[in-house]
C-alpha positions as CSV (number, residue, x, y, z in Angstrom):
1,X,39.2,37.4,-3.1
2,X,37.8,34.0,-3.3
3,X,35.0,32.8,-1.2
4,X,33.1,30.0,-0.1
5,X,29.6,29.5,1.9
6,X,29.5,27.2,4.9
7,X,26.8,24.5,5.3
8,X,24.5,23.8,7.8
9,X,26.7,21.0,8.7
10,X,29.7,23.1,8.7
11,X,30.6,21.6,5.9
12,X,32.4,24.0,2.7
13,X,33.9,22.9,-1.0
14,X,37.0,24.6,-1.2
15,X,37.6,26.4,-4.4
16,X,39.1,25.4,-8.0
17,X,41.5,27.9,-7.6
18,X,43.0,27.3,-4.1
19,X,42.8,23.3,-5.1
20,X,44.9,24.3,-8.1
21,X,47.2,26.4,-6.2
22,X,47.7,23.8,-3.7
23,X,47.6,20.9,-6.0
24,X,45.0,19.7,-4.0
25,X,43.6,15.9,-5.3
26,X,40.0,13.9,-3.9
27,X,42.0,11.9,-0.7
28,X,44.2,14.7,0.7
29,X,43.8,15.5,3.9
30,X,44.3,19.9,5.0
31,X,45.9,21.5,8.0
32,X,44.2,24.5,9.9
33,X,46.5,26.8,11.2
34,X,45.0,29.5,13.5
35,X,47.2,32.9,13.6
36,X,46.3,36.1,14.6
37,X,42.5,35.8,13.9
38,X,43.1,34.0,10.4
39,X,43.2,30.6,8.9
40,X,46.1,29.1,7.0
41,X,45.3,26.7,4.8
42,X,47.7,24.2,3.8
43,X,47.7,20.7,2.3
44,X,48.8,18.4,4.6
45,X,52.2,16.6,3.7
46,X,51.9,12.3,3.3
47,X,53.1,10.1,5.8
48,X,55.8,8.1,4.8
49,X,54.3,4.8,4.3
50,X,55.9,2.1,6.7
51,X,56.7,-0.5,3.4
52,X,59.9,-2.1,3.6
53,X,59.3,-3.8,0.1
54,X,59.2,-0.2,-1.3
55,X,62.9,0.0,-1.8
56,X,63.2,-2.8,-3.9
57,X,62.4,-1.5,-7.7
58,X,63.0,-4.9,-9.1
59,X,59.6,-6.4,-7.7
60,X,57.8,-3.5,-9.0
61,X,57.9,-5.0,-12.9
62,X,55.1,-4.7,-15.4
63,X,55.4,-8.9,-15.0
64,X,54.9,-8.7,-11.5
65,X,51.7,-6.2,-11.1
66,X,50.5,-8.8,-13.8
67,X,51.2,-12.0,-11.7
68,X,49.4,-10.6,-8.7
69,X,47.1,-8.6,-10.2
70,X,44.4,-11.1,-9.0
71,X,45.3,-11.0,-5.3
């Protein structure tokens, strides 16, 4: 069983092996499921981002993150 203490501002650091298991990285954002009297944890899944640009590999060159590397 793995555990974890709660803070005083209900805060908690959730554990090596459940960030492993979940592939868990600093940035991601968890769901709380509640089900009969438990809690699922689950890592959230990314919202695709709304980049039209993102298609187009040819502007993602090594020449171009140097040429606007600056901006």
């Amino acid at each position: 069983m793995i555990t974890s203490k709660l803070t005083s501002k209900a805060q908690t650091t959730v554990p090596q092996p459940v960030r492993a298991a979940l592939n868990l990285q600093p940035g991601d954002e968890l769901e709380y499921r509640l089900e009969a009297g438990r809690v699922i944890l689950t890592r959230r899944a990314a919202e695709p981002v709304d980049d039209p640009f993102r298609t187009f590999d040819e502007w993602h060159s090594e020449a171009d993150a140097e040429a606007y590397a600056d901006l």
